[in-house]
MDTraj code that builds the backbone (N, CA, C; nanometers):
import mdtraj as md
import numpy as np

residues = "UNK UNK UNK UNK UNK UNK UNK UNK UNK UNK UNK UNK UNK UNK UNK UNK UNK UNK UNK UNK UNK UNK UNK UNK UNK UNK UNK UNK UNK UNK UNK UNK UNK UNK UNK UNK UNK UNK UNK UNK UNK UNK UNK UNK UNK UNK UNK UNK UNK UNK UNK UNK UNK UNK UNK UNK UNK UNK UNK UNK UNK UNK UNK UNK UNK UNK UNK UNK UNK UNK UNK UNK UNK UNK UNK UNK UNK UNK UNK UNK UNK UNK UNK UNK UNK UNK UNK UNK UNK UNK UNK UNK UNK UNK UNK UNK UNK UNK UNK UNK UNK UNK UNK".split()
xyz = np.array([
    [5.6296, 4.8985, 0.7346],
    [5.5156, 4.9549, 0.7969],
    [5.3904, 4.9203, 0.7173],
    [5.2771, 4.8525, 0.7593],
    [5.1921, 4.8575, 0.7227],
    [5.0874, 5.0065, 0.7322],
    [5.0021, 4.9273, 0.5538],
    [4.9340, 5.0875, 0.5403],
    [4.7921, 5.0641, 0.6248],
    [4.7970, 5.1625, 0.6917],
    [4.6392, 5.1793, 0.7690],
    [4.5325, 5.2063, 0.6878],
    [4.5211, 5.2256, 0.5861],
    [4.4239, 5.3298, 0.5194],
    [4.3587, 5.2086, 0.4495],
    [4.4341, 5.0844, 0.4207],
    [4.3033, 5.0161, 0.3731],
    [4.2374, 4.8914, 0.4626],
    [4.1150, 4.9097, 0.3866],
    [4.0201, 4.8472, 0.4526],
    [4.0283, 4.6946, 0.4428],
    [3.9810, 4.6451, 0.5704],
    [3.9823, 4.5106, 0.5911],
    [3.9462, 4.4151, 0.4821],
    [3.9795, 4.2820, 0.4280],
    [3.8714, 4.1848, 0.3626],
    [3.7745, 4.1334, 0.4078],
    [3.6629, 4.1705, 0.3534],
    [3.5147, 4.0772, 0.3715],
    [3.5488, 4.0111, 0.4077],
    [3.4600, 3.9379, 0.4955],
    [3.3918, 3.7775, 0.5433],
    [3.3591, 3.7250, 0.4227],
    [3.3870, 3.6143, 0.4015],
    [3.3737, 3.5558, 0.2246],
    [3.1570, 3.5184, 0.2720],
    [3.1194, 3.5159, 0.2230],
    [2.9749, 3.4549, 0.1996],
    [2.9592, 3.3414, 0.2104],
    [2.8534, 3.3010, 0.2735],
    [2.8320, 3.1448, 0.2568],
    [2.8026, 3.1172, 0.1667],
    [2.8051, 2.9811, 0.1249],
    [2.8033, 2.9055, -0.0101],
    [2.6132, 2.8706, 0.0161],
    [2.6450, 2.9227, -0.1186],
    [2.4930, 2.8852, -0.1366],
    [2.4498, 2.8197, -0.2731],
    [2.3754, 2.6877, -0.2215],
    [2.3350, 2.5914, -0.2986],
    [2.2013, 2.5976, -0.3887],
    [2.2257, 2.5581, -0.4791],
    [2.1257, 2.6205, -0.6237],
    [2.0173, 2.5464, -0.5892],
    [1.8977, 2.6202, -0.5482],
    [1.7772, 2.5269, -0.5650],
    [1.6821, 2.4524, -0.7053],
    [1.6770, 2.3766, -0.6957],
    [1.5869, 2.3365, -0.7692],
    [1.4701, 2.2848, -0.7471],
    [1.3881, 2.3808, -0.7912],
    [1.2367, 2.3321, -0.8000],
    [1.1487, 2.2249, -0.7985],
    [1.1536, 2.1329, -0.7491],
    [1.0611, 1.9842, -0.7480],
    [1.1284, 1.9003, -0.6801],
    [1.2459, 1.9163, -0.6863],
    [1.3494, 1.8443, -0.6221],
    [1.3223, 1.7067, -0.4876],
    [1.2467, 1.8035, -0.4052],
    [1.2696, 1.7045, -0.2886],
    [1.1110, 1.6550, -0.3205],
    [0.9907, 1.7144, -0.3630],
    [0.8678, 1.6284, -0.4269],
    [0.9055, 1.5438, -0.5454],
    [1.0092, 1.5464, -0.6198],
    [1.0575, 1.4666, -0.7546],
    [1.0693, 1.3078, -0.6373],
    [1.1527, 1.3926, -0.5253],
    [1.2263, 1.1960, -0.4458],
    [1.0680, 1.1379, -0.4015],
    [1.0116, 1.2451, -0.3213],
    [0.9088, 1.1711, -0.2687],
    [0.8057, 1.0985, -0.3563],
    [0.7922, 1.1560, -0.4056],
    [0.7058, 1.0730, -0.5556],
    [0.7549, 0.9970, -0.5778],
    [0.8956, 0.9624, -0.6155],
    [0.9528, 0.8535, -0.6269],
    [0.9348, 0.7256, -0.5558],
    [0.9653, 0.7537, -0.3953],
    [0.9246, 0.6781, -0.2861],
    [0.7888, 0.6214, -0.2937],
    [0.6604, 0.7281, -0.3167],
    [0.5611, 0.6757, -0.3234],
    [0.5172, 0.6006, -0.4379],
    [0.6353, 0.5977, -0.5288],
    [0.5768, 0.5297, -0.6687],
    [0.5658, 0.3693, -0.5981],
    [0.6499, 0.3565, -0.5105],
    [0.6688, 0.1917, -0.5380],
    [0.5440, 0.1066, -0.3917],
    [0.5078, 0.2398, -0.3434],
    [0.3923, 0.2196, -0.2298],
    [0.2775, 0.2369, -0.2677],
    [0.2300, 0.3581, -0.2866],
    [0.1228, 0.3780, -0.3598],
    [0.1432, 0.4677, -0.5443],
    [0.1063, 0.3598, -0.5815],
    [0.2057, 0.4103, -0.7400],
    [0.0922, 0.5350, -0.7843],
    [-0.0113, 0.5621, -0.7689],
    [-0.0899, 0.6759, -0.8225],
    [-0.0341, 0.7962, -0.7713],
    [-0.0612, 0.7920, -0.6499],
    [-0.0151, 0.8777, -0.5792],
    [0.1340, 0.9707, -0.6354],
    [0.2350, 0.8417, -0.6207],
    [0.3679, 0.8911, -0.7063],
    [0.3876, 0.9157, -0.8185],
    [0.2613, 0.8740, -0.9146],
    [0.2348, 0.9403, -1.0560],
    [0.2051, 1.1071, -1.0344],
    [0.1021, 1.1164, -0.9142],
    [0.0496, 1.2479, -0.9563],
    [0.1959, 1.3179, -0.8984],
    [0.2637, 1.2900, -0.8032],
    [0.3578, 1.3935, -0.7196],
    [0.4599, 1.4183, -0.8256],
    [0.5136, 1.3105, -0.9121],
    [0.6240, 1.2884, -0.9999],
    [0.5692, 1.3864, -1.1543],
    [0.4726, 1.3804, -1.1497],
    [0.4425, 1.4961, -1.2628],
    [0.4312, 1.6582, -1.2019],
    [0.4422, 1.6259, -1.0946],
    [0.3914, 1.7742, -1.0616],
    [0.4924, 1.8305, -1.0668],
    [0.5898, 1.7597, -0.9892],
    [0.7597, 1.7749, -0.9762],
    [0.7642, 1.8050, -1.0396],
    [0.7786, 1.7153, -1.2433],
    [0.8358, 1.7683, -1.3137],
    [0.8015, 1.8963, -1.4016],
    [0.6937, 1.9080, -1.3451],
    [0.6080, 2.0322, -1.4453],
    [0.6812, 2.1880, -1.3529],
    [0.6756, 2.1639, -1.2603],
    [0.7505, 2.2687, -1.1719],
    [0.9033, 2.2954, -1.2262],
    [0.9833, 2.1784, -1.2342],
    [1.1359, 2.2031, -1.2768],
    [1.1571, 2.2224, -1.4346],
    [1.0439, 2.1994, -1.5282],
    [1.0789, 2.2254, -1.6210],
    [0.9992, 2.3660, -1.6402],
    [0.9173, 2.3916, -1.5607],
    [0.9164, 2.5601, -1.5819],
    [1.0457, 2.6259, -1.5330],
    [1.1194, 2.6004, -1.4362],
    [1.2199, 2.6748, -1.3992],
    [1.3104, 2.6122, -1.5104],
    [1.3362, 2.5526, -1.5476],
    [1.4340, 2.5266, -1.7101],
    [1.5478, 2.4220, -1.6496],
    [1.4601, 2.3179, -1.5619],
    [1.5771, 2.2569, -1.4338],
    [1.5419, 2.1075, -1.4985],
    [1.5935, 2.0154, -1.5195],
    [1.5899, 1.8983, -1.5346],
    [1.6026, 1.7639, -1.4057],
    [1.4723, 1.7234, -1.3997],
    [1.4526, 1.6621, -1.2586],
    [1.4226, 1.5506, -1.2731],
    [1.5616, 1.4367, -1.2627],
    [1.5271, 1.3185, -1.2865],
    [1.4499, 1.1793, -1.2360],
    [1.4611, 1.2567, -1.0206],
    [1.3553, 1.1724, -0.9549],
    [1.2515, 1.2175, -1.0327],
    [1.1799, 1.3177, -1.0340],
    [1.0366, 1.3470, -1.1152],
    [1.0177, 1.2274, -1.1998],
    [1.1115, 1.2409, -1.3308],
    [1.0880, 1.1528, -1.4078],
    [1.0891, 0.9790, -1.3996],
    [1.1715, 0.9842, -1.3137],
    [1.1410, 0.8481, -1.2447],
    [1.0244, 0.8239, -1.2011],
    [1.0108, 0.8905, -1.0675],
    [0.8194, 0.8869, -1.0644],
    [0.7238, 0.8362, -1.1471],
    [0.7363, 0.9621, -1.2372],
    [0.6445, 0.9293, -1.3474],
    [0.6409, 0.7750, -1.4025],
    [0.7913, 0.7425, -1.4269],
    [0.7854, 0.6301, -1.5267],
    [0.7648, 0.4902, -1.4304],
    [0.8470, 0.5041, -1.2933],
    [0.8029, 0.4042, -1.2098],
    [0.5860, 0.3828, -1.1647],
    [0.5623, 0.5142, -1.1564],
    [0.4449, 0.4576, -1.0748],
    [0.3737, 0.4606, -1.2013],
    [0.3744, 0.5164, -1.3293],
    [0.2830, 0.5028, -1.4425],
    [0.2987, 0.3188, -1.4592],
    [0.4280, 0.2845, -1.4663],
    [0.4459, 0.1428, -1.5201],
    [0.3689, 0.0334, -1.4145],
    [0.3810, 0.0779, -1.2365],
    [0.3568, -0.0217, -1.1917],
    [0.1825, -0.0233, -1.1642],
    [0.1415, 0.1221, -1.1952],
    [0.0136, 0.1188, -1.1861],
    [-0.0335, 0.0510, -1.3188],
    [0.0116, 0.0705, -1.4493],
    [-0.0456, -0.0056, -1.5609],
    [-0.0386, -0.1515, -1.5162],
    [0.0680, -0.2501, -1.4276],
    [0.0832, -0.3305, -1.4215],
    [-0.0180, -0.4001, -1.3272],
    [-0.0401, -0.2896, -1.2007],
    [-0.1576, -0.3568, -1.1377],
    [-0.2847, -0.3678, -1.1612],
    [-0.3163, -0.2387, -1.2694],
    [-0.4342, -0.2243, -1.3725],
    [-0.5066, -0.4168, -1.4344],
    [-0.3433, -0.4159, -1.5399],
    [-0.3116, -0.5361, -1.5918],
    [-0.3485, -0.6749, -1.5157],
    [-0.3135, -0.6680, -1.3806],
    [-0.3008, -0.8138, -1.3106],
    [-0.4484, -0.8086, -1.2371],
    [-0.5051, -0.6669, -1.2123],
    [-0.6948, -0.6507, -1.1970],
    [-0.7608, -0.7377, -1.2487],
    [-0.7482, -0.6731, -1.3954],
    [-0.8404, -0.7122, -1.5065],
    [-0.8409, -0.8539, -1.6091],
    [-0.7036, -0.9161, -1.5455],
    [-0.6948, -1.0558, -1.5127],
    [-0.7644, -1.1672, -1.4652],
    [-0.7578, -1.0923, -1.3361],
    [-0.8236, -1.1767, -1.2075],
    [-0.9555, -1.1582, -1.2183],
    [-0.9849, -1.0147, -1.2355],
    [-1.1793, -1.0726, -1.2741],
    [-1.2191, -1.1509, -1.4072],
    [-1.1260, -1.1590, -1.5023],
    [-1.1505, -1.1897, -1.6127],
    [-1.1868, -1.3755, -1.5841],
    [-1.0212, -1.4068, -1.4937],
    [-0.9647, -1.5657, -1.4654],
    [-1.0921, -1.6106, -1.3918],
    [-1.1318, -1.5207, -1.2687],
    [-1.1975, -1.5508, -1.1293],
    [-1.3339, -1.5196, -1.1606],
    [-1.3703, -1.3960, -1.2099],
    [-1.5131, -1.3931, -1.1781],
    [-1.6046, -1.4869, -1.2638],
    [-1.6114, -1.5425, -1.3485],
    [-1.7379, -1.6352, -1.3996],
    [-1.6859, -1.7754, -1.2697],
    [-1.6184, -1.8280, -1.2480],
    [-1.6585, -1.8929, -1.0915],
    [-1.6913, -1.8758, -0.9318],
    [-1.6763, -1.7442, -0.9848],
    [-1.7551, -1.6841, -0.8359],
    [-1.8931, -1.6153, -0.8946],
    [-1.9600, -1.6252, -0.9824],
    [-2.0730, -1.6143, -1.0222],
    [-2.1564, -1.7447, -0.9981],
    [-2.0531, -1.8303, -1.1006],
    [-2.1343, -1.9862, -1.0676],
    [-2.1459, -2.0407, -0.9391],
    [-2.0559, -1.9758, -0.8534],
    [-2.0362, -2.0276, -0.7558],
    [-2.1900, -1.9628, -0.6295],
    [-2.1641, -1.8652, -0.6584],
    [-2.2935, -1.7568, -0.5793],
    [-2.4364, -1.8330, -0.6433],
    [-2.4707, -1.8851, -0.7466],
    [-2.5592, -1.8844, -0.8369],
    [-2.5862, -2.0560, -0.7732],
    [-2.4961, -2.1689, -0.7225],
    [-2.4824, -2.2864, -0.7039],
    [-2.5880, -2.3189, -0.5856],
    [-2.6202, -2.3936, -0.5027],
    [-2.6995, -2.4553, -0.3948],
    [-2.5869, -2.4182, -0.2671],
    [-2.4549, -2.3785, -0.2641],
    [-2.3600, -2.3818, -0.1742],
    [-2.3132, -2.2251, -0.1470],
    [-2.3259, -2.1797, -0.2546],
    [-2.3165, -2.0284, -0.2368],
    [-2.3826, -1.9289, -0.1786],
    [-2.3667, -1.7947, -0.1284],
    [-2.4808, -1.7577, -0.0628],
    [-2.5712, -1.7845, 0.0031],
    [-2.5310, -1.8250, 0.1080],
    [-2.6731, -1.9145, 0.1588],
    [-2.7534, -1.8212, 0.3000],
    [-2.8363, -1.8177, 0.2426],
    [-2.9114, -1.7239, 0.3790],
    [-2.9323, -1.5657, 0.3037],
    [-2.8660, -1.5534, 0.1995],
    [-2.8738, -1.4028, 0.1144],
    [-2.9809, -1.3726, 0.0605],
])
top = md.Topology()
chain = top.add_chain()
for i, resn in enumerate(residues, 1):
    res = top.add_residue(resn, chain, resSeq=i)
    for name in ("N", "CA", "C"):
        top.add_atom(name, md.element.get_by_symbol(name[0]), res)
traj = md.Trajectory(xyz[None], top)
């Protein structure tokens, strides 16, 4: 004979998944590092400043950071190149009988 007197088992709980803080701005920053790399600098720090206040370690963040810091130094780099390579012949060039004409 079963005993009547006790009570049923719970419905177990749904599973619930640990959030972490920056998480899905850590990816997107990421994404934007390799499109617009500033952009994914600023999102990828923000990320990580958020997950390391919660005591969470967020490695898209840090990716971010290190992807769009590197590729923005790099396009910085290949800028300040090109005016360096280019601009004294597009000076001479503006400055020539063929350049500018009508300005």
């Amino acid at each position: 004979m079963a005993d009547k007197t006790s009570s049923p088992t719970p419905a177990s709980a749904p599973a619930v998944t640990p959030e972490y803080p920056g998480q899905s701005l850590g990816i997107t920053g990421l994404v934007f590092s390799f499109v617009l790399p500033l952009v994914g600098l600023v999102l990828g720090v923000i990320a990580y400043n958020w997950s390391k206040k919660a005591g969470v370690t967020n490695g898209p963040a840090r990716a971010a950071v290190i992807v769009g810091g590197v590729i923005l130094a790099a396009g910085l780099l290949v800028y300040i190149a090109w005016v360096i390579a280019v601009g004294p012949a597009l000076l001479q060039y503006m400055h020539s009988p063929w350049g500018m004409r009508g300005f």
